[in-house]
N, C-alpha and C positions, 0 to 999 in steps of 0.2 A: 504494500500500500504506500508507503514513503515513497518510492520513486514515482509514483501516479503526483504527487502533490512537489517535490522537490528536486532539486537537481542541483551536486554542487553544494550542499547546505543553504539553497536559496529556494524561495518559493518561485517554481516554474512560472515562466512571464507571460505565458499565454492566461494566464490567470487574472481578473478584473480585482480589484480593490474598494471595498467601502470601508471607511475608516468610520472606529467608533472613539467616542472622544467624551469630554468633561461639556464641552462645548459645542456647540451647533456648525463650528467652522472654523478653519484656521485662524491664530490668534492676532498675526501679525506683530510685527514689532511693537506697536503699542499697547500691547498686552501679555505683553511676554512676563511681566511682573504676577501674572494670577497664576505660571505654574509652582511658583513661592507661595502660593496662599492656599494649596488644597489640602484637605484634611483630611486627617485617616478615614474618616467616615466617607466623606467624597473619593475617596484611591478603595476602599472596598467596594465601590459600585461596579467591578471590575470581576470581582471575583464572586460575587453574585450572581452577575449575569452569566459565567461560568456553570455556579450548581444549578439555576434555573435550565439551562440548556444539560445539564447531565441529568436532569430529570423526566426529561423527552428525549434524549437522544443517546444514541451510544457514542463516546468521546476517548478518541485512542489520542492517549501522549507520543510525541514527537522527538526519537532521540538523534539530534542530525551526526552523534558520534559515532554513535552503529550503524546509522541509515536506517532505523527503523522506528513502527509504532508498538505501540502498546496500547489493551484497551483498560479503558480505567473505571474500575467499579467504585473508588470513593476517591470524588473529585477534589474533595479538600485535600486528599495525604499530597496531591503536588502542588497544590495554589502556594504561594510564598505570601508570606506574613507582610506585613508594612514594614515593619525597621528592614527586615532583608530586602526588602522589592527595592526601597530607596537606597543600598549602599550596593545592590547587584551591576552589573556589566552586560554590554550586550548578548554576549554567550552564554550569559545564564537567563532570558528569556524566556518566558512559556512559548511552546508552540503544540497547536490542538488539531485533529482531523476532527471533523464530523461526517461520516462514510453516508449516512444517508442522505445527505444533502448534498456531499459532492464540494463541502470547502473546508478549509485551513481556518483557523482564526490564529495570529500570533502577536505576542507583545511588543510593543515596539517604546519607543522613547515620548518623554509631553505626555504622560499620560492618555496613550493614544493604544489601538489594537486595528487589529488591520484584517476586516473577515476576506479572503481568497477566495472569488469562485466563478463559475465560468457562467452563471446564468442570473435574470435578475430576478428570478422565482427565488432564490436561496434570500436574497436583501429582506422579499415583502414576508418569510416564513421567519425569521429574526428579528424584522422591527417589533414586532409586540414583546419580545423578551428583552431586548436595548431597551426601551420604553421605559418598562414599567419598574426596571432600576434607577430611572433618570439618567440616561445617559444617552447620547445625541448619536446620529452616524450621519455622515454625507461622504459621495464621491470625490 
């Protein structure tokens, strides 16, 4: 399953991108001061939207060391806590399959995740899970 989603330790670029976010849209330079202002409660709406989504769907972890997944029956033992998420590196990252939908979700920097997928049925079957944590997504 990894090499259907990855290539390279990169998500394969035939892949489309909606990013989900704290915010409704890139911050721009005069806003770059509010990713200093978010709070642990606001950086858990992340990992929320995570168990909500392992609750409907089956979600295999991502190791781009082995090149392979894993499915995960309890989605918290891999979520990262908040003091680690803030002192981790790009290489220790989440990165998600969800096989029945056919996309990736991975963490990326700015408090931002990035869902991969090749159709825009996968977007409208997610917004109501982004949603209802408060958390925004745009192209």
């Amino acid at each position: 399953m990894y090499h259907q989603y990855f290539k390279d330790w990169e998500v394969r670029p035939e892949f489309k991108k909606e990013f989900v976010s704290l915010w409704s849209d890139w911050l721009g330079s005069e806003n770059l001061h509010k990713l200093d202002e978010v709070t642990e409660n606001e950086w858990q709406r992340f990992n929320q939207l995570l168990v909500l989504l392992s609750n409907d769907f089956e979600i295999e972890h991502v190791n781009n060391e082995k090149r392979k997944t894993t499915p995960i029956s309890n989605i918290s033992s891999v979520l990262s806590g908040y003091k680690e998420s803030m002192n981790k590196d790009a290489t220790k990252f989440s990165q998600f399959i969800i096989p029945e939908l056919g996309c990736a979700i991975t963490e990326e920097w700015d408090y931002t995740y990035i869902i991969w997928h090749s159709s825009n049925g996968v977007v409208e079957k997610l917004s109501p899970y982004i949603s209802s944590v408060k958390l925004c997504h745009f192209e």
